[in-house]
LUMLUM-534289 format. One record per residue (C-alpha): residue in three letters; residue number from 1; x, y, z. Coordinates in steps of 0.02 Angstrom, whole numbers, plus 50000, padded with zeros to 5 digits. Example, Ala and Ser with C-alpha at 12.3 -4.5 7.8 and 13.67 -1.06 7.14 Angstrom:
2
('ala',1,(50615,49775,50390))
('ser',2,(50684,49947,50357))
***
This chain:
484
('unk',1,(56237,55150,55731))
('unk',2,(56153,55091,55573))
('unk',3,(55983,55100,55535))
('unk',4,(55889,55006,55413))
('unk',5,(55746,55102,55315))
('unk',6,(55571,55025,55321))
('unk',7,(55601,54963,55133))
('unk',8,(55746,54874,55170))
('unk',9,(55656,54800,55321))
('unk',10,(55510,54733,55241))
('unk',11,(55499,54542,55177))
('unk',12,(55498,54508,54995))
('unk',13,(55296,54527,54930))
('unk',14,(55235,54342,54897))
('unk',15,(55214,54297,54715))
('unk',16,(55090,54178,54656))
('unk',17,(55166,54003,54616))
('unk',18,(55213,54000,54392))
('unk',19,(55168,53838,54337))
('unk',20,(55209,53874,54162))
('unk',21,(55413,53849,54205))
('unk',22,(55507,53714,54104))
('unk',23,(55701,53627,54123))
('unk',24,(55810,53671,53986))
('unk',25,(55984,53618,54043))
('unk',26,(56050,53442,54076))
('unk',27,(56084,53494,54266))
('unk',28,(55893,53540,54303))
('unk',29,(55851,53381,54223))
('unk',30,(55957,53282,54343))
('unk',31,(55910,53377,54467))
('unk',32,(55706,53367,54463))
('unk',33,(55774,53175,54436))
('unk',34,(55830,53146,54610))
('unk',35,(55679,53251,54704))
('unk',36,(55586,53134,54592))
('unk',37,(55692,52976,54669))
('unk',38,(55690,53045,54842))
('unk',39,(55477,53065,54843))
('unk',40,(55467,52905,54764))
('unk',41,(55575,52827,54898))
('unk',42,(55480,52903,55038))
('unk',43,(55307,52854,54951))
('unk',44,(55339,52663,54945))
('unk',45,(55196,52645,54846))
('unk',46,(55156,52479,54808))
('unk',47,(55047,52507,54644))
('unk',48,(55118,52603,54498))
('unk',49,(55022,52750,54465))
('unk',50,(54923,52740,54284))
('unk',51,(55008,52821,54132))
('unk',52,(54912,52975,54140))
('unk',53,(54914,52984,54313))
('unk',54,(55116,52971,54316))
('unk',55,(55127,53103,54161))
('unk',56,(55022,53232,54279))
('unk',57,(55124,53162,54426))
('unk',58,(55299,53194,54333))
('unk',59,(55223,53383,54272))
('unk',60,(55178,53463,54436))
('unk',61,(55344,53404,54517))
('unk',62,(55446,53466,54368))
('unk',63,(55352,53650,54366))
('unk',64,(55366,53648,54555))
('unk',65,(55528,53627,54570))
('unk',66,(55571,53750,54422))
('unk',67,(55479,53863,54508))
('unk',68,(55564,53848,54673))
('unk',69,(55740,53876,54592))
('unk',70,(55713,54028,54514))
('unk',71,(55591,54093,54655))
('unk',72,(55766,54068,54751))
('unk',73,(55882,54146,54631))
('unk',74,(55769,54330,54642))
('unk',75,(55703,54327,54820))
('unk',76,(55803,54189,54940))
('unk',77,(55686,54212,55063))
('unk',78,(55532,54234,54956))
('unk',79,(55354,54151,54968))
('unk',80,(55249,54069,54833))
('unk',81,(55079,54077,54833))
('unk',82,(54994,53896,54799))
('unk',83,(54806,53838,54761))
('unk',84,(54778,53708,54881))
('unk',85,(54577,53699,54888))
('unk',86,(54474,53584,54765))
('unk',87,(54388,53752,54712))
('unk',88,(54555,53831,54635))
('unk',89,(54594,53668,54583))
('unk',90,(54425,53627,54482))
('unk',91,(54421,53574,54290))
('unk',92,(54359,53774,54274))
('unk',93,(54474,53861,54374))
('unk',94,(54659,53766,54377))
('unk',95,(54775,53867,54291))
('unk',96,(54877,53726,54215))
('unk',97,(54821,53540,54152))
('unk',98,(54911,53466,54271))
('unk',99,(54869,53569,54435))
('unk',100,(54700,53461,54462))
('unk',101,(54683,53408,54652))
('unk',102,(54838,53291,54651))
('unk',103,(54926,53465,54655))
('unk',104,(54867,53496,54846))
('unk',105,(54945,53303,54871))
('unk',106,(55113,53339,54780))
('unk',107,(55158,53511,54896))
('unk',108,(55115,53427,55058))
('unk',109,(55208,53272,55024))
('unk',110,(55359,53391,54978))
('unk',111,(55369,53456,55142))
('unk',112,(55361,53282,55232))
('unk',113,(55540,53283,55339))
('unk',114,(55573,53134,55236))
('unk',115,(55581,53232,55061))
('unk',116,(55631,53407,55136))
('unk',117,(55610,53496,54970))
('unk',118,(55505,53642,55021))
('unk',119,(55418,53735,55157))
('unk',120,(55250,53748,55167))
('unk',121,(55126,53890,55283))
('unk',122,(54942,53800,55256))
('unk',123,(54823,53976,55237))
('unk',124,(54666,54012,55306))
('unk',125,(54509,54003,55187))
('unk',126,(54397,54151,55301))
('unk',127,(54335,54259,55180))
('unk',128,(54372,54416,55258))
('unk',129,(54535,54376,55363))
('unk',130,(54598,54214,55251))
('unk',131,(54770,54226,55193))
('unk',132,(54848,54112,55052))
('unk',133,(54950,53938,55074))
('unk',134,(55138,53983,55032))
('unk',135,(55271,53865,55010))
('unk',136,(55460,53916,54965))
('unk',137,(55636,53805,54962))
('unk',138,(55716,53706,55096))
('unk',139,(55878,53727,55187))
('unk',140,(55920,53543,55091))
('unk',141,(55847,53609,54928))
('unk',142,(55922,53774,54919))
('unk',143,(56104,53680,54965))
('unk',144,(56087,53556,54804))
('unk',145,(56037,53714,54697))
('unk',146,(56204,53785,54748))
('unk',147,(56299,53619,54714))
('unk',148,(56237,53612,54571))
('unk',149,(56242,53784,54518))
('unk',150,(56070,53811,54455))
('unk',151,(55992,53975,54423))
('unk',152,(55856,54045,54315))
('unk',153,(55979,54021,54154))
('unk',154,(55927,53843,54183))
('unk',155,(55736,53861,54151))
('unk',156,(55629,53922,54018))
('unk',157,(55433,53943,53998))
('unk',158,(55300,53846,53912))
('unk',159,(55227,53952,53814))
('unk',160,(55058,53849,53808))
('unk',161,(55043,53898,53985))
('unk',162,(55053,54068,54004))
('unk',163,(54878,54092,53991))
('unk',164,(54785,54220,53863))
('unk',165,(54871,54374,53825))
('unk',166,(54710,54474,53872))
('unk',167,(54633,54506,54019))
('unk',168,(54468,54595,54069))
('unk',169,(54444,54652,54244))
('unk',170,(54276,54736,54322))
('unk',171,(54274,54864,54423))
('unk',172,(54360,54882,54585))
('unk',173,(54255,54857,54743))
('unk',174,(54326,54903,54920))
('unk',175,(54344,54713,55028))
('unk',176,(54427,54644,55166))
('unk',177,(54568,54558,55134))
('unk',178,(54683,54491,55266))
('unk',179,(54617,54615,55406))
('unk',180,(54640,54758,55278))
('unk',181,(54537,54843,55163))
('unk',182,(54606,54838,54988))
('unk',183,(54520,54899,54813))
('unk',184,(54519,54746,54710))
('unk',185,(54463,54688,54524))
('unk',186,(54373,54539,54465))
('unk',187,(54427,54436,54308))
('unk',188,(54293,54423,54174))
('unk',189,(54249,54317,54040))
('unk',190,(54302,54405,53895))
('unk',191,(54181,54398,53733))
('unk',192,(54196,54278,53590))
('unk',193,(54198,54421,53443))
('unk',194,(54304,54453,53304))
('unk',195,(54382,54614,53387))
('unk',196,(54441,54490,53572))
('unk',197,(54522,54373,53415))
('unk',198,(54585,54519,53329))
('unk',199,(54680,54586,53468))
('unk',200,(54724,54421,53540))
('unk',201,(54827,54384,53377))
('unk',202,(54917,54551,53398))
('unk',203,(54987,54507,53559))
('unk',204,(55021,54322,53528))
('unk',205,(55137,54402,53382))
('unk',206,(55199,54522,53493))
('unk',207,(55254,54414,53615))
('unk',208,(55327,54294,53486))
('unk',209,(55430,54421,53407))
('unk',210,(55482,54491,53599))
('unk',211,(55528,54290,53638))
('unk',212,(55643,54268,53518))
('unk',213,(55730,54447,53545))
('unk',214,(55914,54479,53601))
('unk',215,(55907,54540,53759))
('unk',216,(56024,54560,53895))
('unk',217,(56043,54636,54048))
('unk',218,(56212,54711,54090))
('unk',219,(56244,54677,54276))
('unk',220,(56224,54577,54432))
('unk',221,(56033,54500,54392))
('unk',222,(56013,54445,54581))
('unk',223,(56046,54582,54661))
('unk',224,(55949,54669,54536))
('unk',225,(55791,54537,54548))
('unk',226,(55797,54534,54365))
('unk',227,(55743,54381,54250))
('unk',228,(55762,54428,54065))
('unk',229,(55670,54280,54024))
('unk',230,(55506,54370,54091))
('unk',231,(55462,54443,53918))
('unk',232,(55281,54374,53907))
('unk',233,(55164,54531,53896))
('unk',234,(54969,54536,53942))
('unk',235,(54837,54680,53890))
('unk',236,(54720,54727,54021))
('unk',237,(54564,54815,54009))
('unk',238,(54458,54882,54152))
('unk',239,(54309,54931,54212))
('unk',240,(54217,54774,54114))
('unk',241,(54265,54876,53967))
('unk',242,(54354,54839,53809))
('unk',243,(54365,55022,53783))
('unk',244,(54432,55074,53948))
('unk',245,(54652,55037,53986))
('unk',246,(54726,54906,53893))
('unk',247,(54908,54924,53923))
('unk',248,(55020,54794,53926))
('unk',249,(55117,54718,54081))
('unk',250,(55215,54586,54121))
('unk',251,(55393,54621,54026))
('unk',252,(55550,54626,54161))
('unk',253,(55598,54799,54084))
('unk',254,(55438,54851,54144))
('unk',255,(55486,54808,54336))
('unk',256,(55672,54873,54322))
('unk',257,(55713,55001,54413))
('unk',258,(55719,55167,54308))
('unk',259,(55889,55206,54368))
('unk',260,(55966,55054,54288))
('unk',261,(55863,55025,54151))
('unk',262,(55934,55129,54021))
('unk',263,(56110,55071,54059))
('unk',264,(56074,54888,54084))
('unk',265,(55964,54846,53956))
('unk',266,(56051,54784,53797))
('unk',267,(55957,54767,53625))
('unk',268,(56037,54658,53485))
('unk',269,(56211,54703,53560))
('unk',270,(56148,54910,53549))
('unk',271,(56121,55025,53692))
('unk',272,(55947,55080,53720))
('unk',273,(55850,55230,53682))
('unk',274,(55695,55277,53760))
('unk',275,(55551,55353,53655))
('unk',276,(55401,55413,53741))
('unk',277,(55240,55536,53698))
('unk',278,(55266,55698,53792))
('unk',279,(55111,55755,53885))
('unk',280,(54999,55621,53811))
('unk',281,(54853,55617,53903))
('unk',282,(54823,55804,53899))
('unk',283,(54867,55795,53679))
('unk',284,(54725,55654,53678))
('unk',285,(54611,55772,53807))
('unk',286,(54622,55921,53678))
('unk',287,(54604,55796,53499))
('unk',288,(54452,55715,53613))
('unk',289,(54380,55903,53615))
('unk',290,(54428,55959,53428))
('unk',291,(54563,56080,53505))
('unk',292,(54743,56125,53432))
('unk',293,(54824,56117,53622))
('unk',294,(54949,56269,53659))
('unk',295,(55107,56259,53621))
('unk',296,(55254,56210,53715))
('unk',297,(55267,56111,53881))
('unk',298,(55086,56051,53919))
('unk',299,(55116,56068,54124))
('unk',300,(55215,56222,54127))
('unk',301,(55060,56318,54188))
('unk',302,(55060,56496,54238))
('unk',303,(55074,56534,54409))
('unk',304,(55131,56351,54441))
('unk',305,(55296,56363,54389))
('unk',306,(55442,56258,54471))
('unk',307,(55304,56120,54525))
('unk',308,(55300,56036,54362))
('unk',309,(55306,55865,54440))
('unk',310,(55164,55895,54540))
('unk',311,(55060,56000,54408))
('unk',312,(55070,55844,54300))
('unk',313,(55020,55716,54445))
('unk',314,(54871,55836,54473))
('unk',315,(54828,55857,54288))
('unk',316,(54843,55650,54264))
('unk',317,(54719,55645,54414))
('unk',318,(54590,55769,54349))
('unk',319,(54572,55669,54182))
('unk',320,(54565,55517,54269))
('unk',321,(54455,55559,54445))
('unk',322,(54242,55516,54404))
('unk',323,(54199,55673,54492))
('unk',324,(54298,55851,54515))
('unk',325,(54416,55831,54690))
('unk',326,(54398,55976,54805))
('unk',327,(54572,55934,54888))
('unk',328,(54726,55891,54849))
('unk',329,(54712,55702,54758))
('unk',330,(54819,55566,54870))
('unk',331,(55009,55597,54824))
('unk',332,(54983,55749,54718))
('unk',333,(55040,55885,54837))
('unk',334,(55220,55848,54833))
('unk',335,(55329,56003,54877))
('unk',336,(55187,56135,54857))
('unk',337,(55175,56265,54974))
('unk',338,(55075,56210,55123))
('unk',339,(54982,56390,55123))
('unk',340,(54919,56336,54958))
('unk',341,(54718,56278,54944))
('unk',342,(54691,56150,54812))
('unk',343,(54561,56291,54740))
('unk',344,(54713,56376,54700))
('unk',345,(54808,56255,54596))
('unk',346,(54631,56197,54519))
('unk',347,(54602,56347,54479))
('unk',348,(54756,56409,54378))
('unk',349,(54759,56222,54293))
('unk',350,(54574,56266,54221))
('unk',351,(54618,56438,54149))
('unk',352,(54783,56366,54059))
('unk',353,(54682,56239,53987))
('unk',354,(54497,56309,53970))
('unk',355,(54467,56217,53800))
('unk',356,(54456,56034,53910))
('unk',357,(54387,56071,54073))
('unk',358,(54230,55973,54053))
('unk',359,(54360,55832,54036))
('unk',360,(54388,55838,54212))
('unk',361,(54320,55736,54332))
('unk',362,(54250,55630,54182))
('unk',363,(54349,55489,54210))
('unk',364,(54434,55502,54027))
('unk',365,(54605,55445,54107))
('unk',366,(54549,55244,54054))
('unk',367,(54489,55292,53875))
('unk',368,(54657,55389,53862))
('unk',369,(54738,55229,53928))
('unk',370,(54636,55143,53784))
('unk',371,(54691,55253,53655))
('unk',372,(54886,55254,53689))
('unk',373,(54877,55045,53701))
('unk',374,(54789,55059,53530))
('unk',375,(54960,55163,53480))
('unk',376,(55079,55064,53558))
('unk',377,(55006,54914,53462))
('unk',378,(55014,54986,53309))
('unk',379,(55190,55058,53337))
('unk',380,(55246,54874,53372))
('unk',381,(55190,54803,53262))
('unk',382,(55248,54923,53133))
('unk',383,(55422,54924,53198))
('unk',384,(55419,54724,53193))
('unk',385,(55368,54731,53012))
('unk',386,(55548,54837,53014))
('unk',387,(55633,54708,53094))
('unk',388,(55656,54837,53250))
('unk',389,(55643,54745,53432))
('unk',390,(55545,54869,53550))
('unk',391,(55485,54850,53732))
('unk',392,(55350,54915,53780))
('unk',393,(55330,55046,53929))
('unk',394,(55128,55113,53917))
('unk',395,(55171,55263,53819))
('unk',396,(55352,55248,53799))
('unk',397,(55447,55116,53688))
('unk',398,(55625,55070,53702))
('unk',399,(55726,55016,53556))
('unk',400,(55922,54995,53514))
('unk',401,(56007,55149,53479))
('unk',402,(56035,55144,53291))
('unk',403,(55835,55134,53283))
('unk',404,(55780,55268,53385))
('unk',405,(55758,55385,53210))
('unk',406,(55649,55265,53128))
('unk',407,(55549,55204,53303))
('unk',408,(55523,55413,53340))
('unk',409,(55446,55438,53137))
('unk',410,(55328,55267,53168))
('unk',411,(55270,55309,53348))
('unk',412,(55223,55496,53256))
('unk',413,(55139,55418,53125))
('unk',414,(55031,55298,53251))
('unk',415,(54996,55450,53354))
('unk',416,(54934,55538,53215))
('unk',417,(54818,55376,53139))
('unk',418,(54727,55350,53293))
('unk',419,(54692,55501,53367))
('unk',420,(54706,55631,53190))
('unk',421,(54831,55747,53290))
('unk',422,(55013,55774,53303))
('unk',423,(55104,55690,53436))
('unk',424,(55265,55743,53505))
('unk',425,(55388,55615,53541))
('unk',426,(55538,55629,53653))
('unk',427,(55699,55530,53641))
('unk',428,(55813,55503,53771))
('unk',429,(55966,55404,53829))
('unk',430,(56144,55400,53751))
('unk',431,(56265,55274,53652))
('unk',432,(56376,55202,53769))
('unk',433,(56419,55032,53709))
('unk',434,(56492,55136,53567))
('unk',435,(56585,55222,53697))
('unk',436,(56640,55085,53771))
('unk',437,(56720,55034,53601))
('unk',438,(56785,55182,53592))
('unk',439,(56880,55194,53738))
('unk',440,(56933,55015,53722))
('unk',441,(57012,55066,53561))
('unk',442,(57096,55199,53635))
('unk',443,(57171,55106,53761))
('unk',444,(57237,54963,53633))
('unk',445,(57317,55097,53541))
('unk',446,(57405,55160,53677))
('unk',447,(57452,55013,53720))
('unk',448,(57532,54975,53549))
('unk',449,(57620,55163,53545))
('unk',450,(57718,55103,53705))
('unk',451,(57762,54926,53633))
('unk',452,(57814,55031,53483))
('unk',453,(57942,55145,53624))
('unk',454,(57846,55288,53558))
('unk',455,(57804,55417,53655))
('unk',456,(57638,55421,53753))
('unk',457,(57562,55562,53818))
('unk',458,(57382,55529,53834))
('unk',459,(57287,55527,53997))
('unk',460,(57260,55351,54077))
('unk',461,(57126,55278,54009))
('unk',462,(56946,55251,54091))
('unk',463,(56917,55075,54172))
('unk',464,(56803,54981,54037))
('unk',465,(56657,54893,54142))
('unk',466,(56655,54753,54037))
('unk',467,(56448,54663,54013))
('unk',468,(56424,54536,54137))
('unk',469,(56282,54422,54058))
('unk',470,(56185,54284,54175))
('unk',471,(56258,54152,54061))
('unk',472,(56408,54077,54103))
('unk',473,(56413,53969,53953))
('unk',474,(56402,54115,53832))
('unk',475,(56242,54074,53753))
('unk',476,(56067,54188,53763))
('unk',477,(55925,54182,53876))
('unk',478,(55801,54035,53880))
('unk',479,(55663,54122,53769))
('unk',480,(55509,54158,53861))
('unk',481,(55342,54088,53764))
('unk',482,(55473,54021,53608))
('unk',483,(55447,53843,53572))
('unk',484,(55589,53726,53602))
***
């Protein structure tokens, strides 16, 4: 009998509807062309529509159907989420020039029988059990992306529409949302000073620099739900605060799974090495406190030992927590002994590391978060100055191979600059595109000592997995946020 996990069982999680996605290739053209015949055919409209009106007209269409496509080439069966009320789609509020109410129009005449270009669940507006309007491909529309062979290789982003690279978010309040109570954040106005245009500048370079990268991604990108073209990055800061998180999200390296990452993702034709601060938080926890902290492995605790995985969970939550826990914190426990009292653990984490107890409980984790996106920045930008491509992971970085030296001494020196301590910084991963070559090599010359009626005693060689790009044509991604 097989059983499927829960996982496996669960529908794809609705994603909210990207407006800022653009044709690139002749066959999207052609194809938003004919869903642009077909509507107008149903329509029969007997007045033209006015310039402007036909420019927003053309717009919506073109980002909805973009959309659609490469909604089907991750998730098949995935939702978007659309704004459908005049609220969200209000001079102050629409998220794109073109999304003004006409927007609402456009998706409902899509799903008309007579266009059949997309399926449409109208939402609820209650404000306690509402749920969202989702729309998502036809049967007919997901047929004439296959004919045509479209797939997110076909679309690109604008970057005048993805938005401002920072974000400020209040504080989360506990609500109802769809019969369940969730924690969730408001987005705030974010100041007009010359440290918001400072840092907005950074990450517009950033982002730049990441856009026009070579990146690839060595695999099947379907079954992997992996668009390499998602390289736009936004900074977000909590709490109403400018000084509390500020890490950086959005880059599809970011959302790869960890098991794949380091032997999928391909930087200017290198390998990748991963470079992260070990034990950060609890390095910026002792600097905070004007402490050298002791030496060695930061969670290897006395009286601990063998639960370093959940020592560090538990550490990460102290920092972070706004008053001391008396229990276990929510996913912390792991494979600790089930005879042990969290007074126990608490108290053998406080005598390792005396020096920053008043830290806990103190709700330092977001400063700390502050801090390391202040490093990160700097370390970016310093390696772009180099000419070095890195991606961003909170505290770690990755970079191609032949960098990882230089990326390791410039992530030190950051460390150092902002906070006035030493950081340690680990490297991991390995070079096997040059063992690829290597073995390819190998092979030809094998190959040549039997042509040759030499003698040939080596083993058979390894199969070569050769890259499999999602470009059939040979050519890079579509750069996220680079001009055309």
């Amino acid at each position: 009998m097989t059983h499927t996990t829960m996982t496996e069982a669960l529908p794809p999680k609705d994603r909210r509807f990207d407006p800022s996605r653009t044709p690139v290739t002749e066959e999207a053209h052609q194809f938003i062309a004919e869903v642009m015949q077909r509507l107008s055919a149903a329509e029969n409209r007997r007045k033209k529509r006015k310039a402007a009106d036909q420019a927003i007209h053309e717009s919506v269409l073109s980002a909805l159907i973009c959309d659609l496509v490469h909604r089907g080439s991750i998730e098949p069966t995935g939702w978007l989420t659309v704004e459908l009320s005049k609220t969200a789609l209000s001079t102050g509020k629409r998220r794109a020039p073109f999304m003004t109410e006409q927007f609402a129009v456009l998706v409902k005449s899509l799903a008309q029988p007579a266009v059949d270009v997309l399926e449409l669940r109208v939402g609820d507006p209650h404000p306690y059990t509402g749920v969202r309007s989702t729309i998502r491909a036809s049967e007919a529309f997901k047929t004439r992306v296959d004919d045509l062979g479209l797939d997110i290789e076909h679309f690109s982003r604008d970057p005048k529409l993805l938005g401002d690279p920072l974000e400020l978010r209040s504080t989360k309040t506990k609500r109802l949302v769809n019969g369940k109570f969730a924690f969730i954040a408001d987005k705030l106005p974010l100041p007009d000073s010359d440290r918001v245009t400072r840092m907005r500048d950074e990450m517009t370079a950033i982002n730049a620099w990441i856009a026009g990268a070579s990146l690839w991604w060595l695999g099947d990108f379907k079954a992997d739900k992996i668009d390499v073209g998602q390289r736009a990055l936004k900074r977000i800061f909590n709490n109403g605060s400018l000084d509390a998180g500020g890490r950086l999200y959005g880059g599809f390296w970011q959302y790869a799974k960890s098991a794949l990452r380091m032997d999928s993702i391909i930087i200017d034709d290198q390998a990748v090495a991963s470079l992260d601060f070990a034990q950060s938080a609890l390095r910026m926890a002792y600097a905070q406190i004007g402490v050298e902290p002791p030496r060695g492995d930061l969670y290897a605790i006395w009286g601990l030992e063998g639960y370093r995985s959940e020592t560090k969970k538990i550490v990460n939550a102290l920092l972070s927590a706004d008053t001391l826990p008396r229990r276990f914190p929510k996913g912390t426990r792991g494979e600790m002994p089930r005879s042990w009292k969290f007074e126990r653990v608490l108290d053998a984490i406080q005598r390792y590391h005396a020096p920053i107890v008043s830290l806990f409980g103190s709700a330092s984790g977001l400063r700390f978060m502050r801090d390391e996106s202040e490093i990160l920045i700097r370390t970016l930008r310093r390696l772009q100055s180099l000419g070095i491509v890195a991606l961003p992971i909170h505290d770690c970085v990755l970079v191609g191979w032949s960098h990882r030296e230089t990326a390791k001494r410039v992530m030190e020196e950051s460390f150092h600059e902002v906070l006035g301590v030493i950081g340690v910084v680990e490297v991991e991963g390995r070079d096997w595109r040059k063992e690829m070559r290597e073995r390819e090599e190998g092979d030809t010359q094998g190959t040549r000592g039997k042509d040759d009626g030499g003698d040939n005693h080596s083993s058979p060689a390894l199969p070569i997995v050769q890259p499999v790009f999602p470009f059939s044509r040979g050519h890079e991604v579509p750069l996220a946020g680079a001009s055309e």
